[in-house]
N, C-alpha and C positions, 0 to 999 in steps of 0.2 A: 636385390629386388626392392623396387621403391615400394614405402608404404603409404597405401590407400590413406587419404586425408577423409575423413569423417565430414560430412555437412557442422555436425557441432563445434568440431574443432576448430573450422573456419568464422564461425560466428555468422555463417547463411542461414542456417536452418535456426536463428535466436528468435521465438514467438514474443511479440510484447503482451505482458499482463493487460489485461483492459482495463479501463479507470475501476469501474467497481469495486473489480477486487484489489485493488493499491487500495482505494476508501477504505473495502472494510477490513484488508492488511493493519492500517494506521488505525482503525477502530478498536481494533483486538490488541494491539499491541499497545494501546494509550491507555487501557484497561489490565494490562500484563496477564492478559490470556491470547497471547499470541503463540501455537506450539512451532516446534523445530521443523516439522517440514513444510509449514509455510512460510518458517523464514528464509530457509533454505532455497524455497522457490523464488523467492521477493527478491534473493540477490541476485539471482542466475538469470531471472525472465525480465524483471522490473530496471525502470527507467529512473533515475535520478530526480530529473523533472517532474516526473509522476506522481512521485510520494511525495514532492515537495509541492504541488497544488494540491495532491488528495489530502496533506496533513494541514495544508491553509483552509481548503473548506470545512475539512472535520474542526479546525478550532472557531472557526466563525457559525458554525453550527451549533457548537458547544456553547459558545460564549452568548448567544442570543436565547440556547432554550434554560442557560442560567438566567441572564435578566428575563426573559419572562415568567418564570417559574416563582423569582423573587417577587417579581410586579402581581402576582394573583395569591403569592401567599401573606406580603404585605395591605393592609389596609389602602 
């Protein structure tokens, strides 16, 4: 008797992570509070693509509220 293919098996039923949460995946995780079942999830749901725009925003975000933070702490 053949067996039943699962929707997951097939890779139909794969939900994509919505940007947000690859952002604040890459947030948590660039701070190394990222725990094991969201990363778990990030491999299984998350797009390759995804985390490599959500990790390019997150440093261009980073990098501007370092120079501003510098620009208002320096004279």
């Amino acid at each position: 008797m053949p067996e039943q293919n699962k929707p997951d098996d097939q890779g139909l039923d794969k939900e994509q992570l919505p940007f947000w949460k690859m952002f604040l995946s890459v947030f948590q995780a660039s701070f190394g509070v990222q725990n094991k079942k969201n990363k778990e999830r990030d491999f299984e749901k998350g797009s390759v693509k995804g985390f490599v725009a959500a990790a390019l925003v997150f440093t261009v975000l980073f990098v501007m509220t370092l120079v501003i933070v510098v620009n208002l702490v320096l004279p």
